[in-house]
N, C-alpha and C positions, 0 to 999 in steps of 0.2 A: 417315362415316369420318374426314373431316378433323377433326372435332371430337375423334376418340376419340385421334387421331395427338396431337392439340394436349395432348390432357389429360395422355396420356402424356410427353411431353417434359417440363409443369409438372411431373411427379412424379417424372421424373427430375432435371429443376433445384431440385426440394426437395431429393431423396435428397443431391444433390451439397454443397446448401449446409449440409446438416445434418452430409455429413462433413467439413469444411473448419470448418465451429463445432467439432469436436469436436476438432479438430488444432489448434484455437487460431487459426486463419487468420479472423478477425472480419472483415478486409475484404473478404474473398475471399468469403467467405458473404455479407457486404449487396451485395456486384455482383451475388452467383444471386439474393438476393430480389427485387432491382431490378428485375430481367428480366424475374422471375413481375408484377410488381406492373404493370411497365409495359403487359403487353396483359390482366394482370386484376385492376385495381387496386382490387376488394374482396375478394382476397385473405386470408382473414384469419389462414389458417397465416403466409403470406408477411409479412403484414403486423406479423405478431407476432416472425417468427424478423429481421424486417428490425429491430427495436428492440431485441431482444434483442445482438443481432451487433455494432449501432452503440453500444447501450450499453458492451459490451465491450470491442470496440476503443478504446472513450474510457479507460476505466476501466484496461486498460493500460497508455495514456499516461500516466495519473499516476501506475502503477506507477513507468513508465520514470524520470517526473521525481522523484518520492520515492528512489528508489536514486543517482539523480545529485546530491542536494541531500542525501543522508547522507554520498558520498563528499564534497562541500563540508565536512562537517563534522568529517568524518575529517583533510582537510587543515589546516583550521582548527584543529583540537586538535594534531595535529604539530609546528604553529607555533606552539603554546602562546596562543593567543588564544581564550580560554578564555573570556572575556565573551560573543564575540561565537559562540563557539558556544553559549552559553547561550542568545542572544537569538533563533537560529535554530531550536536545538532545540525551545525552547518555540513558537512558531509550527509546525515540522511535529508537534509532541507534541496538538496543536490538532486536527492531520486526521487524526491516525491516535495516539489518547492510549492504545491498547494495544501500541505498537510497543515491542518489548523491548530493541532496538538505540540508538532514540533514548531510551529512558528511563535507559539507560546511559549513555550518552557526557554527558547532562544531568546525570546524578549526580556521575559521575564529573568532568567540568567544573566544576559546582558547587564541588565540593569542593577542587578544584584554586584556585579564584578566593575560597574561605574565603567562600563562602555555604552555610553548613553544613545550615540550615534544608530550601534547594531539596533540597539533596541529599539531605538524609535522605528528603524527600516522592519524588522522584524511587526511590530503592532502594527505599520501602515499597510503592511501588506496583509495582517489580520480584516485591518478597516474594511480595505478592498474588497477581502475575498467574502467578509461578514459584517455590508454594510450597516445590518439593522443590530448588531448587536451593540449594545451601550458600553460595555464593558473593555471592548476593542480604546472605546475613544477615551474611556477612564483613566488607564492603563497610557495613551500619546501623552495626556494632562500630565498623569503623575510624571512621566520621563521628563517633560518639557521642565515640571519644576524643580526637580531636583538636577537637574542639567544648569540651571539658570541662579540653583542659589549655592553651585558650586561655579559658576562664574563670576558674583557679587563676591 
């Protein structure tokens, strides 16, 4: 009977930690895995929802830090230091090269610092990634002209 009490409690510190993953709570869920692993540590639900949970919670984190190092970037472009948001953006455009935010503020930087080139590469790969939006192709226009009446 002690065995069936134990198995039940693991089933219930699954059930918990699978709704605490589902709420987004990653670290709340690898302490229930923790529990199950520490008196049965072949586990291999436990062992699997414990990697899962830790990966997330990691991967959150650089959510957090990727949102905190665009508003860097947001600041930096208000200050009109426009180089040095270019040299940042392309480093996060690196970890995350579909990110629609930093491919703007890089174009648009760009184009601010008469690197017309980035910028055009930067909007086409906006075009690409959002071909329905108009503003993507507004945005190739204005580079192409202002590219073309600093070569007249």
């Amino acid at each position: 009977m002690q065995d069936h009490m134990t198995s039940l409690s693991v089933e219930q510190t699954l059930l918990r930690a699978r709704s605490f993953t589902k709420r987004g709570e990653f670290n709340r869920a690898a302490t229930s895995y923790q529990k199950i692993l520490t008196l049965y540590p072949d586990n291999l639900v436990a062992k699997q929802g414990l990697a899962f949970a830790q990966r997330e919670a990691g991967h959150l984190h650089s959510k957090f830090d990727i949102i905190e190092e665009k508003k860097g970037l947001l600041t930096l472009f208000n200050k009109k230091k426009y180089r040095e948001v270019i040299q940042k953006a392309e480093h996060l455009k690196d970890k995350i090269p579909q990110d629609r935010d930093i491919l703007n503020i890089l174009g648009v930087s760009a184009a601010e610092a008469g690197k017309y080139e980035k910028a055009k590469q930067a909007f086409e790969n906006l075009a690409w990634l959002d071909p329905n939006n108009p503003l993507n192709y507004t945005n190739l226009a204005k580079i192409a002209k202002r590219a073309n009446e600093l070569s007249e």
